[in-house]
N, C-alpha and C positions, 0 to 999 in steps of 0.2 A: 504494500500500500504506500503511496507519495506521499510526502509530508503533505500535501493539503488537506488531501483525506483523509490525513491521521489527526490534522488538527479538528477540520469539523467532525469526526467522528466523535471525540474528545468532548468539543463544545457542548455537543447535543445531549452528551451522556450526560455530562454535569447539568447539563437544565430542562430536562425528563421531568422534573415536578416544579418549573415555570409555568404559572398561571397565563391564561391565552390571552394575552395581553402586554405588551411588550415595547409600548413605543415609546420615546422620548418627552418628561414631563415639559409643559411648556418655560419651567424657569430653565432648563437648560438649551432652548431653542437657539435662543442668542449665541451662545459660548459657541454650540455644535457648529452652527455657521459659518462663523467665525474660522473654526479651524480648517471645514471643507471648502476654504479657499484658495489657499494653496493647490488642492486634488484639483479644483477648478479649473485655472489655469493649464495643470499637465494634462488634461483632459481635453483641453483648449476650448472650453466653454466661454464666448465670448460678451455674453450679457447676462443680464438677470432684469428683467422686465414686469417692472408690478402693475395689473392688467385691471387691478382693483376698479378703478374709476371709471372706466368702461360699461359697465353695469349699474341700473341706477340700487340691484340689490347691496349691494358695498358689502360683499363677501371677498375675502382677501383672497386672492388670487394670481401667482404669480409664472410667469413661464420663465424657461432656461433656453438658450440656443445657442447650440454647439453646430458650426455649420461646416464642418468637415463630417460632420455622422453620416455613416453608410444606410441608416433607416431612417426616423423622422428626426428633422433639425430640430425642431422645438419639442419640451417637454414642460407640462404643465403639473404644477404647485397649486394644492389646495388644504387649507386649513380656518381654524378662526381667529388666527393671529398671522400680519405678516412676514416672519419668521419663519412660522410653519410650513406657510406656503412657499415658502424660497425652499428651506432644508426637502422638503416633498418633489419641487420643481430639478434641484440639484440630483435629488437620488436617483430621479426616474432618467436623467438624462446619462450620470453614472453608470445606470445598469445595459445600457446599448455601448459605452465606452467599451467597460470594464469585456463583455462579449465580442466586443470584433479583436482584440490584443491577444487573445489566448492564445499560451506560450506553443510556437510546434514541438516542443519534446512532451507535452502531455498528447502529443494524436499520431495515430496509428491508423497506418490500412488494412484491412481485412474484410470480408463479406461474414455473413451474418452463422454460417455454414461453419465458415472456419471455426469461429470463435463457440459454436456450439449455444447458439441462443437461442431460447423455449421459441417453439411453432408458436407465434401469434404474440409476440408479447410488446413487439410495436406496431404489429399490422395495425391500428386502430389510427394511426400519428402518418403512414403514409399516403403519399397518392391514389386518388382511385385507378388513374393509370398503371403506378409499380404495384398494389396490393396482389401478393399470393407470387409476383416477378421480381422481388430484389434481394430474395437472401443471400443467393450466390454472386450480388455485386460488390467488387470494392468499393467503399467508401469508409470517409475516415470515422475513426470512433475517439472514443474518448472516454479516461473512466469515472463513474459514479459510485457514490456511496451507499447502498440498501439499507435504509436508515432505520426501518425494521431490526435486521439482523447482523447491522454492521457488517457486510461483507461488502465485496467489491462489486459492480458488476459492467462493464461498457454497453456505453450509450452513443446513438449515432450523435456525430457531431454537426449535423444539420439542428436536431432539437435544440441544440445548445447556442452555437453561435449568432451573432446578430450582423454580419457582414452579407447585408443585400445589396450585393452589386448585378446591373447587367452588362456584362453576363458573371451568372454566379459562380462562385470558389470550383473548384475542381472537386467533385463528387456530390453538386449537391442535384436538388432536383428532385427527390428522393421522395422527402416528407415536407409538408404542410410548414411553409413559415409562417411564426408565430412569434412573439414575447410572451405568451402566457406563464406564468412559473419563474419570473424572470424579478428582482428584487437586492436593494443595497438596502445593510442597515448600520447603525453602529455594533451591533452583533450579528456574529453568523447566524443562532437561537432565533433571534429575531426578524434576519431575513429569510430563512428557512419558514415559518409561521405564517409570514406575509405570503410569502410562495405560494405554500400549501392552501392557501384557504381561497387564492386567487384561482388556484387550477381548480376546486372544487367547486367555484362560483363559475369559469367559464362552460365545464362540462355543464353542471346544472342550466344554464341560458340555452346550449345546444340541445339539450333532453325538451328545454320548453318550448321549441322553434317547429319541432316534430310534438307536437301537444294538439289534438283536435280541440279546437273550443279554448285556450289557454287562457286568453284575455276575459271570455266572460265565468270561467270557473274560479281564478286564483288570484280576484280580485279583494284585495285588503279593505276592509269597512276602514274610513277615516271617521267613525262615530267613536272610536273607540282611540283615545288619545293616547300617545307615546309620550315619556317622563323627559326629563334632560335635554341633552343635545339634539335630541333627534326631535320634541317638538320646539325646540326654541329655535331652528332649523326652520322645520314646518313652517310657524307661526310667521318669519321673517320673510318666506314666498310668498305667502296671503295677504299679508298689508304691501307687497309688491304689486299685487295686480296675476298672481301665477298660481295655477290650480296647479294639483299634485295628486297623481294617482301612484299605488302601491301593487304590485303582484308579488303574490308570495312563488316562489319559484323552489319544486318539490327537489332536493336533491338525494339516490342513493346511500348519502352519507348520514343524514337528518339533521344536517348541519344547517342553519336557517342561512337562505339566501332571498333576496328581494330583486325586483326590479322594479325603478323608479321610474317614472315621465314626468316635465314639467311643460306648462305652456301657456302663453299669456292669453286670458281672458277679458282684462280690463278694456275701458273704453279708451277709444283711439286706433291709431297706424300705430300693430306692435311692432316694439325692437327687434325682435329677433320674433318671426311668425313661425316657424316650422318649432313643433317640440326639440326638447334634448333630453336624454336620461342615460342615466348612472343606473349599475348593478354592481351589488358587494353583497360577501358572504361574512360573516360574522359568530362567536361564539352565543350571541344572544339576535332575538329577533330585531332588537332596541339598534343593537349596533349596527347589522345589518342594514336595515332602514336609513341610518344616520349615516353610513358609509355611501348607499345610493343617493340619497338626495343631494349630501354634497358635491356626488359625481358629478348628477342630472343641470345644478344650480352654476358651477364653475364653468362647463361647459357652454354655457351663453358668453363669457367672456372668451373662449378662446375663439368662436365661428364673430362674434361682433368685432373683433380683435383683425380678422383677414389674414391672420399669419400661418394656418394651416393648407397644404395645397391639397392636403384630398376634403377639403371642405367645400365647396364650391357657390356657382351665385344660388343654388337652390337653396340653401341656407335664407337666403334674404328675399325669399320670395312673398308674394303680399297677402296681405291677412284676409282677403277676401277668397283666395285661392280652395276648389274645392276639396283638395287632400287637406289644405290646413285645416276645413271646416271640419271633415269627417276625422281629424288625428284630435281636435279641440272639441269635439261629443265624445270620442271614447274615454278620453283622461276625464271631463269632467262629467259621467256618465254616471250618476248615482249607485249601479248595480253594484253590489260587493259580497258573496257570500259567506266569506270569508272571515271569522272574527279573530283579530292578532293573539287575542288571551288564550285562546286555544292550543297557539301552535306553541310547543315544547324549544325550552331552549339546546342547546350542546353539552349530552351530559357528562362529558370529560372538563374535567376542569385544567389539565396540564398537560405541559405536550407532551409527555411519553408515552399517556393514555390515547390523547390526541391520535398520533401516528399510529398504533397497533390498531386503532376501532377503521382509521381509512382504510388501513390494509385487509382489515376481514369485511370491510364495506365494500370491497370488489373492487375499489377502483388503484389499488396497488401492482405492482412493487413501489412504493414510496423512493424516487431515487434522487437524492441530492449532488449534485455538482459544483464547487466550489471555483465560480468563476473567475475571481479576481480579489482584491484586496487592497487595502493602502493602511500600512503600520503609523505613519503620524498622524491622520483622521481618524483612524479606527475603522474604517468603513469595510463592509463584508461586501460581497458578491455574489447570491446563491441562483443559481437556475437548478428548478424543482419539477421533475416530468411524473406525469402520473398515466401507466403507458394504456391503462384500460380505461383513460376517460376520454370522451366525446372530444372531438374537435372544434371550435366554437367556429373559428375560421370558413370552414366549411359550411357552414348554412350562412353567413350574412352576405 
């Protein structure tokens, strides 16, 4: 095993009974940032752009752009200090750096054959063109950690890396590009956690995309109010002028995942007329919710902002238009069968529990790869594959 893998192995053991919950309290946001400026810079991140005032919501909002990245230049920061929203804007820009750098002495060629890999254990992650055709191809791999049972095991290195060039690296082609599973934190524990409950939320969105009826069955009653962050969230869209619908989104694991929509109601020419929404998975239904709506909410600053190029004028199209009318009935559409006190929270409370219940929830081998690093930030790098879940890529 490579010292990386012997340190996250290490990490993860020691924090098996970290509570799922793990991110940076807000008096330390400052200090964090602070430090990951230097990483900035070698990263060659050339701005940091606070997107705040763009929106009349005045949710902090920050993007990052690194414009040598071989996938998206900008990455978007969101939190409810601006801080947060920078250190979130930095990370997410981090983790496409930290993935195209990876060292060639950790990757090897082999086909799937050689290396003696279980019938089907990434068929799920390939092409529908190679699917059942590329075991006996070279391509490079790369190796992971079974976080399960600590052992080793190689993973293609298409899952892992973030270098989308056209035309792409030599072997790839293969499987489905993705970020899914793809996270920095100031711990490995930490980004591992983030990982994992992201690949858990994508499959779940793709399990809902194949759902006959999804929209009118697994609709959240808004009668039934959320505590904390997630209604003082809420409440700040509403005296906005922006209605806010909830799907509850069933996932194998019973790990609560939501899907959020927002979209302006109020009177007038709205800012931004086509919805936007956020989807997050969460240890509670509370967080879940509060992790989409923030998605759904920040995301008017970045399409009002113009700096995304797969965002286009359809974004800004006019609020009389008939898709907007029929997407602004279904968010604000009364129907909800659904009551939030019903649905059960995550009954692990720490990751070591955590990981063993995904893995008997079918959607394992749980496998971590230690992307990257930076010893004066502290900053982790994990990509996290989970080879039997849904592909989200694939149906949008």
């Amino acid at each position: 095993m490579d010292r990386s893998l012997e340190e996250l192995r290490s990490a993860l053991s020691a924090a098996n009974s970290f509570p799922l919950s793990m991110s940076p309290t807000h008096d330390d946001l400052d200090c964090l940032l602070s430090r990951l400026l230097p990483l900035c810079r070698k990263a060659r991140i050339t701005r940091l752009g606070d997107l705040t005032g763009l929106d009349r919501i005045g949710l902090p909002v920050v993007q990052a752009i690194r414009p040598g990245a071989l996938s998206e230049v900008t990455a978007l920061g969101r939190g409810l200090s601006v801080a947060e929203a920078a250190v979130g804007a930095v990370m997410e820009s981090l983790e496409r750096f930290f993935s195209e750098i990876i060292p060639p002495d950790r990757i090897f060629l082999a086909s799937a054959g050689e290396l003696g890999i279980p019938q089907g254990l990434f068929e799920n992650l390939a092409r529908p063109s190679y699917r059942g055709e590329w075991r006996e191809v070279q391509i490079p791999w790369i190796l992971a950690l079974d976080v399960s049972s600590g052992s080793t095991q190689p993973v293609p290195l298409e899952l892992v890396h973030t270098c989308y060039t056209e035309s792409p690296p030599a072997g790839d082609g293969v499987f489905l590009r993705t970020t899914t599973g793809l996270a920095c934190h100031v711990s490995a524990p930490a980004a591992f956690l983030h990982c994992l409950f992201e690949c858990i939320e994508r499959d779940a969105m793709a399990r809902a995309f194949a759902m006959h009826g999804f929209f009118d069955r697994m609709r959240l009653r808004s009668s039934t109010p959320f505590s904390g962050k997630a209604q003082r969230l809420l409440d700040l869209a509403r005296e906005n002028g922006l209605s806010v619908a909830f799907w509850y989104v069933p996932s194998p694991t019973e790990v609560p995942v939501v899907w959020c929509q927002t979209i302006e109601t109020g009177p007038g020419e709205p800012t931004l007329a086509l919805p936007t929404e956020g989807h997050a998975a969460g240890p509670t239904l509370e967080a879940a919710a509060f992790g989409a709506l923030l998605e759904a909410l920040v995301t008017r600053a970045a399409a009002i902002s113009g700096t995304r190029d797969d965002q286009t004028r359809r974004h800004y199209r006019s609020g009389n238009d008939a898709l907007v009318a029929q997407a602004r009935q279904l968010i604000a559409a009364d129907v909800a069968p659904i009551d939030p006190a019903t649905i059960e929270n995550l009954a692990a409370v720490d990751l070591g529990s955590f990981v063993q219940q995904v893995a008997v929830w079918g959607l394992g081998p749980v496998l971590a790869v230690p992307v990257g690093s930076d010893s004066e930030s502290g900053v982790h790098c994990i990509r996290t594959i989970l080879p039997a879940a849904q592909p989200f890529a694939a149906v949008r």
